[in-house]
C-alpha positions in Angstrom: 8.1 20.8 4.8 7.0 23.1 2.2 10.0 22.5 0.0 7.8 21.3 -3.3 9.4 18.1 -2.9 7.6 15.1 -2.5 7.6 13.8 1.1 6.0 10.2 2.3 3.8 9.5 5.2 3.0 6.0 6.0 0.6 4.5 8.6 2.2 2.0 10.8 -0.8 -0.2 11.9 1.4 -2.7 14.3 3.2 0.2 15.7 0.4 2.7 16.2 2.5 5.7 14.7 3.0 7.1 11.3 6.4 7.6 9.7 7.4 10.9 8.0 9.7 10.7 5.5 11.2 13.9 4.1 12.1 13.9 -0.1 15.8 14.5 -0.5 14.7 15.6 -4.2 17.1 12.9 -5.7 15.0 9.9 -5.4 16.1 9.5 -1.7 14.4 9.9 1.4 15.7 11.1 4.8 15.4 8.8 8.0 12.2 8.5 9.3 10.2 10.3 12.2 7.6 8.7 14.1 4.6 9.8 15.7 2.2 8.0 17.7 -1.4 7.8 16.8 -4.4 5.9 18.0 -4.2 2.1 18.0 -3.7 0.5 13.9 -3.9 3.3 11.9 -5.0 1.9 8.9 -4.9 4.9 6.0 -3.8 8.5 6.5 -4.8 11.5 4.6 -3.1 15.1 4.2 -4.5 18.7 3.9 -4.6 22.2 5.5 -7.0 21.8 8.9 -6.3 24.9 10.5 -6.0 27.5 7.2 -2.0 27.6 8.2 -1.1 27.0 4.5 0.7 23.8 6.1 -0.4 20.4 5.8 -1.5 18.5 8.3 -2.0 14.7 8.7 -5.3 12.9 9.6 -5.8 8.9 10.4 -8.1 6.8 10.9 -7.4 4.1 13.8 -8.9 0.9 13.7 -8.2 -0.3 16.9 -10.0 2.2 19.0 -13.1 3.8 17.7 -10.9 7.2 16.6 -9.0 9.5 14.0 -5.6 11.5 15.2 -4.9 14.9 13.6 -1.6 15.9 14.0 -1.2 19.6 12.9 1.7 20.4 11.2 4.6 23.0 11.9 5.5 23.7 8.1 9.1 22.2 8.6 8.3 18.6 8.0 7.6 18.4 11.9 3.9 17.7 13.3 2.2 18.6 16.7 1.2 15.8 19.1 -1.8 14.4 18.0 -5.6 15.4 18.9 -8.1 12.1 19.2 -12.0 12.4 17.7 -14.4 9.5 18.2 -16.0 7.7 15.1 -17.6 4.8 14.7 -16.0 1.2 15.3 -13.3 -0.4 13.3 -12.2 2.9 11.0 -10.7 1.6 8.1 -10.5 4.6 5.8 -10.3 8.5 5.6 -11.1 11.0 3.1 -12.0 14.7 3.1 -13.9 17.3 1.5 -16.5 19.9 2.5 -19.3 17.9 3.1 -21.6 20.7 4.4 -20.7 23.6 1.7 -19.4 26.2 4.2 -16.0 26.2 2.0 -14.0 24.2 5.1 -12.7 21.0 5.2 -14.6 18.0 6.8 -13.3 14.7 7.0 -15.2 11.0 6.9 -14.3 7.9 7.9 -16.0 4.2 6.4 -16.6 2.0 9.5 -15.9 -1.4 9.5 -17.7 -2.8 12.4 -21.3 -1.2 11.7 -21.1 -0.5 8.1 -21.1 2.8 8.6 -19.7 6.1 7.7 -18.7 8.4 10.2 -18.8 12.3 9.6 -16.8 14.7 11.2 -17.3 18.7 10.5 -14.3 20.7 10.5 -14.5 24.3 12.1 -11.6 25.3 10.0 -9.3 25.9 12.9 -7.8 22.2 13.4 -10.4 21.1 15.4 -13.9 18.9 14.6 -17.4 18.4 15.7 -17.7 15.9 18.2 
């Protein structure tokens, strides 16, 4: 929410959602929000998608062959999420620029093929199917 205090986002794998959890700056949290994702999210990962200067939250959902980015609004609040398809059994998610063209990309390790899946960002929010 952009307040330099450290929030929490946790993948809910039995639920299919994540839980936001805004820093109260005291060593306190506030309730949690939920947001549904694919089915068992099993790791999330946070960073600017769309060059908004807000973060946004990516993550990888082992139950159904996908990642969910949910772009952020900047006030701790996140749009509904958009699927991509990657390979089976995503376990884990981490980004970078994979391709040097200074944007963010994002890859997934996939359980059921022992693969990697890689998904070119376009700097805007949105991937490379």
């Amino acid at each position: 929410d952009n307040d330099t205090i450290l929030d929490l986002v946790i993948a809910n794998s039995g639920e299919d959602s994540i839980s936001i959890l805004l820093g109260g700056g005291d060593e306190t949290f506030q309730n949690q929000t939920k947001y549904r994702v694919g089915p068992q999210p099993q790791s999330v990962i946070i960073g600017d998608f769309n060059n908004d200067s807000k973060l946004d939250v990516i993550t990888a959902n082992h139950g159904n062959r996908s990642i969910s980015i949910l772009l952020g609004n900047g006030d701790g609040t996140f749009q509904k999420e958009k699927k991509y398809r990657v390979g089976p059994n995503s376990s884990y998610i981490a980004v970078g620029d994979f391709n040097n063209d200074t944007i963010l990309d994002v890859v997934t390790t996939n359980e059921g093929e022992n693969s990697v899946s890689i998904l070119l960002g376009y700097g805007n929010g949105t991937f490379q199917d």
